[in-house]
C-alpha positions as a Markdown table, in Angstrom:
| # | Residue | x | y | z |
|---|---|---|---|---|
| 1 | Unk | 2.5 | -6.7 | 37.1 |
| 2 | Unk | 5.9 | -4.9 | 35.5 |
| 3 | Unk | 9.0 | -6.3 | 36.3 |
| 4 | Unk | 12.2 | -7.2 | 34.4 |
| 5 | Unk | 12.4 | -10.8 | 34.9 |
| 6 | Unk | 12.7 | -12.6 | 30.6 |
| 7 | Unk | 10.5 | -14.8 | 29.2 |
| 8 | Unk | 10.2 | -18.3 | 30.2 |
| 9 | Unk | 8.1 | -21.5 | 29.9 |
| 10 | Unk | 6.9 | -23.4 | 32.8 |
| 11 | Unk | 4.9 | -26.5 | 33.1 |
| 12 | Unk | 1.7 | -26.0 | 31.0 |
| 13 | Unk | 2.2 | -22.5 | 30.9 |
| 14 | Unk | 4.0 | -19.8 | 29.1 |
| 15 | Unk | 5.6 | -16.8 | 30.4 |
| 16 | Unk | 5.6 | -13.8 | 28.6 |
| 17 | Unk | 7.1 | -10.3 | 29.3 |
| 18 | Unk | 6.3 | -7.7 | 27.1 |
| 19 | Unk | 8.8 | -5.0 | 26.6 |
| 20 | Unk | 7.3 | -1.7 | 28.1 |
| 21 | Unk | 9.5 | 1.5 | 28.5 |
| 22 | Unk | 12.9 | 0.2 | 30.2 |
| 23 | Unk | 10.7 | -2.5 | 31.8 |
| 24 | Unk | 8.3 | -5.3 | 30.9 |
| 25 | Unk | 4.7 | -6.7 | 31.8 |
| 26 | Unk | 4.7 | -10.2 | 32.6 |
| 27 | Unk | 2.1 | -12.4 | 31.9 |
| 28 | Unk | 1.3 | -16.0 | 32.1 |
| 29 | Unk | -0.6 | -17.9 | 29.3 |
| 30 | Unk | -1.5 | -21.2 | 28.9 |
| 31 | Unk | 0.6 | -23.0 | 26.5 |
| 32 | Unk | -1.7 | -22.9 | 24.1 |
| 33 | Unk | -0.5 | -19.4 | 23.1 |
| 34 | Unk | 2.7 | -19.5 | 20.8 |
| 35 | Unk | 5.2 | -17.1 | 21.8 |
| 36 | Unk | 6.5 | -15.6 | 18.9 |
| 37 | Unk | 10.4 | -14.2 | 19.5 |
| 38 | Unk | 13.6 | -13.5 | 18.2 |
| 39 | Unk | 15.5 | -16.6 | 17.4 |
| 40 | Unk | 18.3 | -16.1 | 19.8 |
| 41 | Unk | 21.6 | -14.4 | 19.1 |
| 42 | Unk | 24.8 | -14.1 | 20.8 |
| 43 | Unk | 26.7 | -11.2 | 21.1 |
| 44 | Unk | 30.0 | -10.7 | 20.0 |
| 45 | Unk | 32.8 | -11.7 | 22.6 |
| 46 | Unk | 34.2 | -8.8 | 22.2 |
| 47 | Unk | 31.9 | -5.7 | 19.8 |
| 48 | Unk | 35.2 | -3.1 | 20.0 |
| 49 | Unk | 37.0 | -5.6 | 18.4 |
| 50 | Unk | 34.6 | -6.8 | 15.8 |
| 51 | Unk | 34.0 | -2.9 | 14.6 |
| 52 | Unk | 37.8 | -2.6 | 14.3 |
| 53 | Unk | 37.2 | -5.9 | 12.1 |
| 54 | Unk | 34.7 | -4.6 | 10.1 |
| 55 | Unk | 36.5 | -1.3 | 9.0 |
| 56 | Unk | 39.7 | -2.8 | 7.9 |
| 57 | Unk | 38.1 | -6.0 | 6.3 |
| 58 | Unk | 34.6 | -4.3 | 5.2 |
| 59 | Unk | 32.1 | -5.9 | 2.3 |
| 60 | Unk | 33.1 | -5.0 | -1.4 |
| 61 | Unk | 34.9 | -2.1 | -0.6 |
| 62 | Unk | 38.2 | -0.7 | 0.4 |
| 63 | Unk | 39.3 | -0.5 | 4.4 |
| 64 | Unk | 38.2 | 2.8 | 5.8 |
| 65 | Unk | 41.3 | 3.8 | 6.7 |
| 66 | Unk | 42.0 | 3.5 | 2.7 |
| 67 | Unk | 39.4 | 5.8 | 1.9 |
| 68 | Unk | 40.2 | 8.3 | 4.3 |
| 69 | Unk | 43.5 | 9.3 | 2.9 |
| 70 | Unk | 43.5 | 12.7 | 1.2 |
| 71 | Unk | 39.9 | 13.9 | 2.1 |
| 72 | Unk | 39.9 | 16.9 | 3.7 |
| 73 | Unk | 36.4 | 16.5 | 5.7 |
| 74 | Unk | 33.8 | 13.9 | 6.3 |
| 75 | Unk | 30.3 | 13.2 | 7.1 |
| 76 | Unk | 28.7 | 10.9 | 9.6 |
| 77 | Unk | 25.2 | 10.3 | 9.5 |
| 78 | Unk | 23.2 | 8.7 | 12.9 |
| 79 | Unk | 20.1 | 8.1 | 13.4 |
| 80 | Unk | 17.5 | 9.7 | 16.1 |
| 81 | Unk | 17.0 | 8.6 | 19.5 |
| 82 | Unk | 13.9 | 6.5 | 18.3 |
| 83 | Unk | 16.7 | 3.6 | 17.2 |
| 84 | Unk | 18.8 | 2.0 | 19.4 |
| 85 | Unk | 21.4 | 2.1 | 18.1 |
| 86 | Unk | 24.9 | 1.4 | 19.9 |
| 87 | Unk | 26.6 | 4.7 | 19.0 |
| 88 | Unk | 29.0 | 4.9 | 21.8 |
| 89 | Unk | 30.2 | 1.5 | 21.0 |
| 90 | Unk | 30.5 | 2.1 | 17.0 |
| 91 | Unk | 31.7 | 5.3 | 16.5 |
| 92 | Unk | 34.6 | 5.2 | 18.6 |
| 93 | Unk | 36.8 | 3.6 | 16.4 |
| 94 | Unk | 35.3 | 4.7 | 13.4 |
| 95 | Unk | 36.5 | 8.5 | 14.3 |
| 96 | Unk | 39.4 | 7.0 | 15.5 |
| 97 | Unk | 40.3 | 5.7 | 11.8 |
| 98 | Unk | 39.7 | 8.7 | 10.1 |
| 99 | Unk | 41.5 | 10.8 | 12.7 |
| 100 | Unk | 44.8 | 8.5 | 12.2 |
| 101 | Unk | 44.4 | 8.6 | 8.6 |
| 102 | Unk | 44.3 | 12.6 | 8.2 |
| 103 | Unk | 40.7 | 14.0 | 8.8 |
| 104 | Unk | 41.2 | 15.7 | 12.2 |
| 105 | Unk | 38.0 | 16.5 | 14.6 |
| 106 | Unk | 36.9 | 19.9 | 13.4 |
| 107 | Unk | 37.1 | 18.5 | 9.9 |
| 108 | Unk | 34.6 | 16.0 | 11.1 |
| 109 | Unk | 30.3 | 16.6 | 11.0 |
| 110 | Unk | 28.1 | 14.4 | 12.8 |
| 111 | Unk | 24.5 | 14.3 | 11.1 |
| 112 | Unk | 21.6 | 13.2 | 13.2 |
| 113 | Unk | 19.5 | 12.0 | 10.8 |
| 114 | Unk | 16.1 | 13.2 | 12.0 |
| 115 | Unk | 14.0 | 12.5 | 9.1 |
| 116 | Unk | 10.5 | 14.5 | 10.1 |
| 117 | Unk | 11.4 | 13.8 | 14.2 |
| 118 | Unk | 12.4 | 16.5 | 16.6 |
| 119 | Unk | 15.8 | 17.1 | 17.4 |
| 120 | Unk | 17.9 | 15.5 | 19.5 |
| 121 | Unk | 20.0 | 18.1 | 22.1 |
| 122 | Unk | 21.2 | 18.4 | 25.6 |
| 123 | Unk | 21.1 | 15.0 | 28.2 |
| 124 | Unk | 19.7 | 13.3 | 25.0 |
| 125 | Unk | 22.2 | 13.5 | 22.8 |
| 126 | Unk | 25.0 | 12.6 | 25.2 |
| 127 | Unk | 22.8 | 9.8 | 26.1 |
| 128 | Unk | 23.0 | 8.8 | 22.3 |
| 129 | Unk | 26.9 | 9.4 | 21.8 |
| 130 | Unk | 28.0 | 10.0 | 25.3 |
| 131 | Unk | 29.8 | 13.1 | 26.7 |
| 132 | Unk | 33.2 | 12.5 | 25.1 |
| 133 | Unk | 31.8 | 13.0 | 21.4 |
| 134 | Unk | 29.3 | 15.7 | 22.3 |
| 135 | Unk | 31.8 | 17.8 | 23.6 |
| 136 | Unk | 34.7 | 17.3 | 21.2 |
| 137 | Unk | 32.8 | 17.1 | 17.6 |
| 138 | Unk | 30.6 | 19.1 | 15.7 |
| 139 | Unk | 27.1 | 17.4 | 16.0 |
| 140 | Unk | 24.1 | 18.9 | 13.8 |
| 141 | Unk | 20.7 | 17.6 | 13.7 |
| 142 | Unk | 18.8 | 17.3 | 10.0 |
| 143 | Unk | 15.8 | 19.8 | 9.7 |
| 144 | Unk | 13.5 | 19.1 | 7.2 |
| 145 | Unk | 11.7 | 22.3 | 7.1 |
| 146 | Unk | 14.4 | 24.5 | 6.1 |
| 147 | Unk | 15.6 | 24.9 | 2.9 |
| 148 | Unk | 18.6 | 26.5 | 3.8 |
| 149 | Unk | 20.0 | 22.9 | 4.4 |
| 150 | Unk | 19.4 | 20.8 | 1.5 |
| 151 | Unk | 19.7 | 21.1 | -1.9 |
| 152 | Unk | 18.0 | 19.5 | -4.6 |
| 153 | Unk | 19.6 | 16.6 | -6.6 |
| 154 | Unk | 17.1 | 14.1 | -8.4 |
| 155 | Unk | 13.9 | 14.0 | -9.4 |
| 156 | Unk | 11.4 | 11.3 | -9.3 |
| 157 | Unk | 7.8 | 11.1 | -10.6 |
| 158 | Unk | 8.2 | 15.0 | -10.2 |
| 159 | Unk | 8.9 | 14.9 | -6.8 |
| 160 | Unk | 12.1 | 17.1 | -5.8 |
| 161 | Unk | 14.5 | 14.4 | -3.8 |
| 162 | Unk | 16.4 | 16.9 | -1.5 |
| 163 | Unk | 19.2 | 16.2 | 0.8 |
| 164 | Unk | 21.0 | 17.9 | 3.8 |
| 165 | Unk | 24.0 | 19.9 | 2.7 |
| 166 | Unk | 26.5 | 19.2 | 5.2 |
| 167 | Unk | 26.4 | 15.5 | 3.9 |
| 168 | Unk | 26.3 | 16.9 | 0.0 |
| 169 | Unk | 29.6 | 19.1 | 0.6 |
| 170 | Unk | 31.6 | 16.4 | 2.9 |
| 171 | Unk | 34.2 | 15.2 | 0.9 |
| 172 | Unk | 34.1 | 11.3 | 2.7 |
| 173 | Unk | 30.8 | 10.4 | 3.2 |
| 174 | Unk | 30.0 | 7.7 | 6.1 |
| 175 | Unk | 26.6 | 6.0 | 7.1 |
| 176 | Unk | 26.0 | 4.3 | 10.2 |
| 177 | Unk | 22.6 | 2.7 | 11.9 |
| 178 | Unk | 20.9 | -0.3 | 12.8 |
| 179 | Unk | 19.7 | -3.1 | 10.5 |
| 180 | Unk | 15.8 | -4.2 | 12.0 |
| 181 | Unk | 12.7 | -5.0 | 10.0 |
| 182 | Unk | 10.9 | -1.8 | 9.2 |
| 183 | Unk | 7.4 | -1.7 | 8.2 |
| 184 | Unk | 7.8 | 0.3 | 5.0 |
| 185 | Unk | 11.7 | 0.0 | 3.9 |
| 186 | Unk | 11.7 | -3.6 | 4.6 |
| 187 | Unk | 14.8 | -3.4 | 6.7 |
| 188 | Unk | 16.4 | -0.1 | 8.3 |
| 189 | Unk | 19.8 | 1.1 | 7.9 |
| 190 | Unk | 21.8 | 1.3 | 4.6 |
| 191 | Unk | 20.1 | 3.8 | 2.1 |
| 192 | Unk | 17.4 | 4.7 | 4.6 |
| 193 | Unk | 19.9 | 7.3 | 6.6 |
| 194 | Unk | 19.2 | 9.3 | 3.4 |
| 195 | Unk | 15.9 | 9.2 | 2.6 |
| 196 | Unk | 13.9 | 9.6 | 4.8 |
| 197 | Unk | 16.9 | 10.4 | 7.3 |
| 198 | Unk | 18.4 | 13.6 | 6.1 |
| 199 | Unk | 15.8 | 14.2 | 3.4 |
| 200 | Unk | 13.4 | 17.6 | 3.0 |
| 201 | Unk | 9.7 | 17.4 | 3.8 |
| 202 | Unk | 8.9 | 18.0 | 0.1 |
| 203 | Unk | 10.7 | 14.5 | -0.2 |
| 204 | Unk | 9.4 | 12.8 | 2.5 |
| 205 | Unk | 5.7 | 13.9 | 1.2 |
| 206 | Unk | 6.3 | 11.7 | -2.0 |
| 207 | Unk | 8.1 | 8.9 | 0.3 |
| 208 | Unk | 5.5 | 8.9 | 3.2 |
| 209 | Unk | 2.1 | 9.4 | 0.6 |
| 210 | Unk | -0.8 | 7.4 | 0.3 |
| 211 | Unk | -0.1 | 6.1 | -2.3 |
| 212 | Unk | 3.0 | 4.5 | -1.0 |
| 213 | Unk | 2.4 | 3.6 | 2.3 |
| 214 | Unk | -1.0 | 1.9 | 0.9 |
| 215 | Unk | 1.7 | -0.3 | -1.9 |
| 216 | Unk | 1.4 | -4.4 | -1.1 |
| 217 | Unk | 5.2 | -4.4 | -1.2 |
| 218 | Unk | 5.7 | -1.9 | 1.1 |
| 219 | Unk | 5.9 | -3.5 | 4.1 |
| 220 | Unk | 8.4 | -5.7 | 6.4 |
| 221 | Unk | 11.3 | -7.7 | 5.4 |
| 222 | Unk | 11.1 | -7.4 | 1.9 |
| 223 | Unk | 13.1 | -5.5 | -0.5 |
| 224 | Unk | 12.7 | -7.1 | -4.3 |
| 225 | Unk | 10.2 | -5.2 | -5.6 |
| 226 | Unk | 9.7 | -2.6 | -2.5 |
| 227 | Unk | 9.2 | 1.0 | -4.0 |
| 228 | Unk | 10.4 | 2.5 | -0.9 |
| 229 | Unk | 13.8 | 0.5 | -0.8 |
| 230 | Unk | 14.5 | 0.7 | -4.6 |
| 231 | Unk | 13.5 | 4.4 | -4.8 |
| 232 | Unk | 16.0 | 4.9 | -1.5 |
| 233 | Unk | 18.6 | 3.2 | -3.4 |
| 234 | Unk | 18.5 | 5.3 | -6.2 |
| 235 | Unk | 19.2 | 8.5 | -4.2 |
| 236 | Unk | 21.9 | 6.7 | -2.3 |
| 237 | Unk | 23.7 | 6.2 | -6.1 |
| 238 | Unk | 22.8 | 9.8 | -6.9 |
| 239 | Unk | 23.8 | 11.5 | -3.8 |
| 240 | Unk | 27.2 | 9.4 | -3.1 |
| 241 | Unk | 28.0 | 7.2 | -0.1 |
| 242 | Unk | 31.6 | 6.2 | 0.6 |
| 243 | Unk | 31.0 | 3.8 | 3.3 |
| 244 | Unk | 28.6 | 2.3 | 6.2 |
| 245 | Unk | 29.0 | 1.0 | 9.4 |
| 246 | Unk | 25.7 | -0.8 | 10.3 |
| 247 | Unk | 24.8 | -3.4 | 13.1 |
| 248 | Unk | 22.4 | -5.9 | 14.4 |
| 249 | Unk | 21.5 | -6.2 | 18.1 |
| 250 | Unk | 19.9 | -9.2 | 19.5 |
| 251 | Unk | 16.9 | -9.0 | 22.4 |
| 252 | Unk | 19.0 | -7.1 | 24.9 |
| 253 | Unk | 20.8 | -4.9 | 22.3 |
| 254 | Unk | 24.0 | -6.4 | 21.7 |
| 255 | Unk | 25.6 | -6.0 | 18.9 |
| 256 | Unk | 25.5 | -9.6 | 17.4 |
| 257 | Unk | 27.0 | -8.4 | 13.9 |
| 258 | Unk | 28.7 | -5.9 | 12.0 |
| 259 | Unk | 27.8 | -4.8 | 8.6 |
| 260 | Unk | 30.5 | -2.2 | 7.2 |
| 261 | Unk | 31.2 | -1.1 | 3.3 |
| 262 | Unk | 29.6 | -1.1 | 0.3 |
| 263 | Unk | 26.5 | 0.6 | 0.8 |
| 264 | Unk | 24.4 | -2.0 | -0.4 |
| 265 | Unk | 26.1 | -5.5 | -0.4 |
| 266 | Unk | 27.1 | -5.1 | 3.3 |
| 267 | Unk | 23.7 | -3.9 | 3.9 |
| 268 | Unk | 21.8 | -6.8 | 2.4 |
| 269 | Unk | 24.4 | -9.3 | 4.3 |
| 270 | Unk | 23.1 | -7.6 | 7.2 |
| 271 | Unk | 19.3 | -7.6 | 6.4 |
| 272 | Unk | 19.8 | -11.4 | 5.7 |
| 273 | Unk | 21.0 | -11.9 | 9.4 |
| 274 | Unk | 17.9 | -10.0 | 10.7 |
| 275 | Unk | 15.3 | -12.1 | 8.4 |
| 276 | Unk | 17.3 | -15.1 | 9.8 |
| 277 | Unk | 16.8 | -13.8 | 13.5 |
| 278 | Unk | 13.5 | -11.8 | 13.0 |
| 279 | Unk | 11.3 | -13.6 | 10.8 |
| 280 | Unk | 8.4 | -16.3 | 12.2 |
| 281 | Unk | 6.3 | -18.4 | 9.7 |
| 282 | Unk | 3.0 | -19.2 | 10.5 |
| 283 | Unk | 0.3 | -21.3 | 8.8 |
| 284 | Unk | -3.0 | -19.2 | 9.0 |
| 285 | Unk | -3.8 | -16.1 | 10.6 |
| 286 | Unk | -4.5 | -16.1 | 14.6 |
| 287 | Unk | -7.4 | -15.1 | 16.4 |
| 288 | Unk | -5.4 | -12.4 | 18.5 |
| 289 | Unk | -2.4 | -11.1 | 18.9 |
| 290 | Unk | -0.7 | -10.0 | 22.1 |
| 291 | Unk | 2.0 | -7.5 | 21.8 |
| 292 | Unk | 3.9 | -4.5 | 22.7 |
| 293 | Unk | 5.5 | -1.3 | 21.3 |
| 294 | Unk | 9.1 | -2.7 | 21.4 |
| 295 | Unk | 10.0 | -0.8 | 24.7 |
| 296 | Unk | 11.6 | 2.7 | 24.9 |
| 297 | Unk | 12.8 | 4.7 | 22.5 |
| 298 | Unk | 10.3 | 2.6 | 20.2 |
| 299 | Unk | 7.7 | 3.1 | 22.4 |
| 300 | Unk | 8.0 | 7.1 | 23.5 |
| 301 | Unk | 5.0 | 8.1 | 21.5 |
| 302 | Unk | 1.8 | 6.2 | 20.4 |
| 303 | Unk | 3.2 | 7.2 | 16.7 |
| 304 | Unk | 6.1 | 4.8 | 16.6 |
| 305 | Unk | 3.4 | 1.8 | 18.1 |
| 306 | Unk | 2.2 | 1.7 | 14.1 |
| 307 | Unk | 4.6 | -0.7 | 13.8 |
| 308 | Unk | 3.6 | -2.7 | 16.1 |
| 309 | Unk | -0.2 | -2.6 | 15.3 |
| 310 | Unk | 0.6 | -3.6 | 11.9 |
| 311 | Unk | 2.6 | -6.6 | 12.8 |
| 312 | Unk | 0.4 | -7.7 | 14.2 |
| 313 | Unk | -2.8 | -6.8 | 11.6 |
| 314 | Unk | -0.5 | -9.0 | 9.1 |
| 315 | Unk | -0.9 | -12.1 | 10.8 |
| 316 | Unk | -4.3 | -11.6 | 12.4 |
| 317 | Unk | -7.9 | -12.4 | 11.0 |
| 318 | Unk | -10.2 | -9.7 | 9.7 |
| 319 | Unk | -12.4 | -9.2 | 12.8 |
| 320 | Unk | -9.9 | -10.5 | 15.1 |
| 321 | Unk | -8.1 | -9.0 | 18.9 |
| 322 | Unk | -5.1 | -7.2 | 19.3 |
| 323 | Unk | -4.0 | -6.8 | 22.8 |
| 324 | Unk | -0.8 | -4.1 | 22.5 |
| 325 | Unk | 1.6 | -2.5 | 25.8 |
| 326 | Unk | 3.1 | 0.8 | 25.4 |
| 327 | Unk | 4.3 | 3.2 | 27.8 |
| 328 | Unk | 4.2 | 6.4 | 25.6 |
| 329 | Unk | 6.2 | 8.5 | 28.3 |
| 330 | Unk | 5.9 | 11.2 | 25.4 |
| 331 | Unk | 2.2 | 10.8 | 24.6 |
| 332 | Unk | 0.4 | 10.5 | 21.4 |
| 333 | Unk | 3.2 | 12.0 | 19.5 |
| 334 | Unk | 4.2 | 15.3 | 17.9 |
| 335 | Unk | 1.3 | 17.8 | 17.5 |
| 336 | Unk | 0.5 | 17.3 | 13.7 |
| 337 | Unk | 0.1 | 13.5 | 14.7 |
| 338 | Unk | -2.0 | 14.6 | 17.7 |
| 339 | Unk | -4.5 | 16.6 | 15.3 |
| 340 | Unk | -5.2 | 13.8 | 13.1 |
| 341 | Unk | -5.7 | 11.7 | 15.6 |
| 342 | Unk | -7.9 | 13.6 | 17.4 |
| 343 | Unk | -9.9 | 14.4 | 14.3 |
| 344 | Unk | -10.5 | 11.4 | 13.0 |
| 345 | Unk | -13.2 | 9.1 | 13.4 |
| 346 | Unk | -12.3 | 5.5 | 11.5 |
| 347 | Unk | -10.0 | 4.9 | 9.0 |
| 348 | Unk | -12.6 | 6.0 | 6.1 |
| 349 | Unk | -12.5 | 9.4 | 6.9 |
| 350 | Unk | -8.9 | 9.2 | 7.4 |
| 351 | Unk | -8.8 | 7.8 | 3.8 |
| 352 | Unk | -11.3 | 10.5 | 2.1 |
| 353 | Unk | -9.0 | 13.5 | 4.2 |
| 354 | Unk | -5.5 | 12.7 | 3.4 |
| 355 | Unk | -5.4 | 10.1 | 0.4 |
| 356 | Unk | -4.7 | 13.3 | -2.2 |
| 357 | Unk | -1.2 | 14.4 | -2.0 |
| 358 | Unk | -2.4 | 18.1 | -1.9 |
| 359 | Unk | -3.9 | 17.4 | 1.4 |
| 360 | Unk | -0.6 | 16.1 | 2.8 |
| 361 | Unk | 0.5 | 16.8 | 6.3 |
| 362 | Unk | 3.5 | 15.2 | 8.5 |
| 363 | Unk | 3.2 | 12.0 | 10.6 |
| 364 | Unk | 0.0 | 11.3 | 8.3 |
| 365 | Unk | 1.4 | 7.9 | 6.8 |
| 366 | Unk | 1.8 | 6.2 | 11.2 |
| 367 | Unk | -2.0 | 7.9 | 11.2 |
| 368 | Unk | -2.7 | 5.6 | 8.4 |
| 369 | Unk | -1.3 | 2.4 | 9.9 |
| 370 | Unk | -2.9 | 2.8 | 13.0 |
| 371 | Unk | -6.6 | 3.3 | 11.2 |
| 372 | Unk | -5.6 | 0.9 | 9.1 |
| 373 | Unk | -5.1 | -2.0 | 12.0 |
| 374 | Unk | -8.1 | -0.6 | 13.8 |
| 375 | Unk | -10.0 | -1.0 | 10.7 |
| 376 | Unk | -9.3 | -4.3 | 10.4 |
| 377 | Unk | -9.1 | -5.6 | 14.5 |
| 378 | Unk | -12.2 | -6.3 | 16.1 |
| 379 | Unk | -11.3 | -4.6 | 18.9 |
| 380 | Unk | -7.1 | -3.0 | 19.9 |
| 381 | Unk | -6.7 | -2.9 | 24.0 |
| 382 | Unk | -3.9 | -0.6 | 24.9 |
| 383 | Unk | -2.3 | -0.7 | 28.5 |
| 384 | Unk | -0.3 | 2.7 | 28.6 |
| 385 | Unk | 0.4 | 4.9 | 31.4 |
| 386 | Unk | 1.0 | 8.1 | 28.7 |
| 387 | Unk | -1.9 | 7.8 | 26.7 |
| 388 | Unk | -5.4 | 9.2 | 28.1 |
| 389 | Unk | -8.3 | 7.4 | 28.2 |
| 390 | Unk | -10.2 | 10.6 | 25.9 |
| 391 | Unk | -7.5 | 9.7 | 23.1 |
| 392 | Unk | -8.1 | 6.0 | 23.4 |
| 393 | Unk | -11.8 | 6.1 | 23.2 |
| 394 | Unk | -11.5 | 8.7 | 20.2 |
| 395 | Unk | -10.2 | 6.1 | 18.0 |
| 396 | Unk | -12.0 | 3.5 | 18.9 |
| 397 | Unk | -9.2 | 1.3 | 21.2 |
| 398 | Unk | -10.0 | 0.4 | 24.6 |
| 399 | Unk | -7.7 | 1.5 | 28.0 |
| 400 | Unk | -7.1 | -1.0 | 30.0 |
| 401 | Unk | -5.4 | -1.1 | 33.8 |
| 402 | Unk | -4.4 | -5.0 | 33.6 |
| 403 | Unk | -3.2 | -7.0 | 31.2 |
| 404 | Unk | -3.5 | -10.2 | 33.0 |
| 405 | Unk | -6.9 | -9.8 | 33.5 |
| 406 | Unk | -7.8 | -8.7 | 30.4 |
| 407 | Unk | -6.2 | -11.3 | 28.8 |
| 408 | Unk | -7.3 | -13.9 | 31.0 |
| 409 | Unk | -11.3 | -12.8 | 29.7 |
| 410 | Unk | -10.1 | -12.4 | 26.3 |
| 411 | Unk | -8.8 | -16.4 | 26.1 |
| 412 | Unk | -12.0 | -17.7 | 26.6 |
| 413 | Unk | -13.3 | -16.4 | 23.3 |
| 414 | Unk | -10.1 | -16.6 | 21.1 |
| 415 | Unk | -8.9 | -20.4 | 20.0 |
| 416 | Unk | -5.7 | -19.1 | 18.1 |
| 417 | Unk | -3.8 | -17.1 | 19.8 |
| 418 | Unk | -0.1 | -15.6 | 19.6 |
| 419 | Unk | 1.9 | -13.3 | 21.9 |
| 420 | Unk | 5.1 | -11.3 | 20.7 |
| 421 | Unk | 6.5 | -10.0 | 23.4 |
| 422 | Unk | 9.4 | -7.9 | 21.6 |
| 423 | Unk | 6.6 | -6.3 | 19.2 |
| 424 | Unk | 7.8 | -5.0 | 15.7 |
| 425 | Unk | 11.0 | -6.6 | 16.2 |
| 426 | Unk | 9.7 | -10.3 | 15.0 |
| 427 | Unk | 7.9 | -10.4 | 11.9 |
| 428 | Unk | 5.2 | -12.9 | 12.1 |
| 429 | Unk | 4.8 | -13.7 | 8.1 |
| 430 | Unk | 1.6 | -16.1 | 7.1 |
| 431 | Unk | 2.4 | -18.6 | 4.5 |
């Protein structure tokens, strides 16, 4: 059953509603299940005011308005539709500020940091930034195929790190996102607008490899000692940031804090609110986990429910259940992550096919996650309405038409059991 009605305990019971699309599937569990969720967070009485806040007070570094003065362009960088990020609540006053302090509209660029994703035009992007901004700024979206927008500017293991232009020429650089756990990066926002943001695919193949994407410390909620985060704030230092404006949003994406400045002290104060919010300790691993894709945009494609499916292979035993929800209005994904998936059979032909960088392709390193928890699941039960049944059976998860139901059979041969309704968003971590 899918309605919107939030989570809830009732006598002996527990109420569950997994976020699905815009909606949710709710189930009831016996209370033997532990509902793993967000610890809960209020939002700001009043998010204009706090953004205003943030710019004029920001975190080891000068107000905004401060560095504004004198430049004679700047350079936002958002991310994609796949975050949700607040855009027509934070940028605003942000263009606002630099307008008052000397950098006009048509001196501004607004940088859709893309990363390897489609771009994001027409109803979408006004649904992103609304009609006001669309119509009045310039707004270009990052292309990592085409080397007529980046430019080289660092090297590492002898990997090119190449970056979009229009942020390499602005002469005020500005980052802006959304600070969540992210399942290679540790946390998003901050440095990650760069790379993989607005990075070239020559970049991301170093960034997205095997080899990385296979590293212990890659992985959620952790940064000391995380490759991906230490290599993405190296090319922050190399390719300049003047200032960010991140958030955090609580379950029903309000902005519950503001994370503006230094590029790296304000956005480790914000990644220490999200571990405070996001992060669930458990004693031993579970017998099955109960899940979803996070709800739209997370949940579009199947590629994006990697996150989820490794969530939850982090707290489960070898051999155990994973029951995930996932409307996938968009389908499996983009069509290089459609041919992998539909080529594959188990993740140790996915490993003897792509684990040499010369056999690199895009979307390869979600490919990788989702073999990875299918590898190590006894069985993954997927309840989508966009994914076929053909696609399902291909790699080795079951369709199913009813959650409840399934679930309901599924209890009877699992003692240890969780359910995390809001997916990727809580980190389950075993101590």
């Amino acid at each position: 059953m899918i309605n919107s009605k939030s989570d809830q305990e009732e006598g002996g019971f527990v109420k569950a509603g997994l976020l699905y699309g815009e909606k949710t599937v709710n189930l009831e569990l016996p209370d033997r299940v532990a509902l793993l969720e967000m610890k809960p967070a209020e939002a700001l009485s009043d998010q204009t005011s706090a953004i205003q806040e943030a710019l004029v007070n920001p975190i080891k570094s000068p107000p905004l308005k401060e560095l504004a003065r004198g430049r004679k362009n700047a350079c936002i960088v958002i991310s994609d539709i796949t975050r949700p990020v607040p855009n027509k609540i934070i940028l605003p006053p942000l263009l606002k500020t630099l307008k008052e302090n000397g950098i006009g509209r048509e001196n501004i660029t607004i940088l859709v940091a893309t990363g390897m994703h489609r771009p994001n035009l027409g109803d979408e992007l006004e649904s992103m930034v609304g009609r006001e901004i669309m119509d009045h700024y310039t707004i270009v979206n990052h292309y990592c195929r085409k080397p007529e927008v980046y430019r080289k500017i660092d090297e590492i293991d002898g990997a090119p790190i190449e970056l979009n232009i229009h942020y390499l020429d602005a002469d005020l650089k500005i980052l802006t996102g959304l600070i969540e756990p992210h399942f290679y990066a540790g946390y998003s926002g901050g440095r990650k607008s760069l790379l993989p943001g607005i990075s070239s695919f020559e970049t991301m193949k170093f960034m997205h490899s095997y080899k990385m994407i296979d590293h212990p410390n890659v992985t959620n909620c952790l940064t000391r000692g995380n490759p991906f985060h230490e290599y993405g704030v190296r090319v922050t230092e190399s390719a300049g940031v003047d200032f960010i404006l991140n958030v955090v949003i609580n379950k029903q994406r309000q902005i519950t804090g503001v994370f503006a400045g230094h590029y790296n002290h304000a956005h480790l104060a914000g990644c220490e609110m999200v571990y405070s919010h996001s992060v669930v300790r458990l004693d031993q691993r579970v017998d099955m986990v109960i899940t979803s894709g996070g709800g739209y945009p997370l949940d579009a494609t199947f590629y994006q429910i990697s996150k989820a499916l490794i969530c939850a292979k982090d707290i489960l035993k070898k051999g155990g259940t994973i029951v995930v929800t996932c409307e996938c209005r968009e389908g499996l994904g983009n069509p290089e992550f459609c041919g992998i998936m539909r080529s594959i059979y188990g993740y140790k032909e996915f490993f003897e096919k792509y684990h040499d960088p010369k056999d690199f392709i895009i979307d390869q390193w979600c490919a990788q996650n989702i073999f990875q928890a299918l590898d190590h699941a006894g069985q993954v039960y997927v309840y989508s309405s966009g994914l076929s049944q053909e696609d399902l059976d291909k790699m080795g998860a079951a369709k199913i038409k009813n959650v409840q139901e399934t679930v309901d059979n599924l209890l009877a041969e699992h003692e240890k059991v969780v359910t995390v309704p809001d997916g990727p968003y809580v980190v389950g971590m075993v101590e």
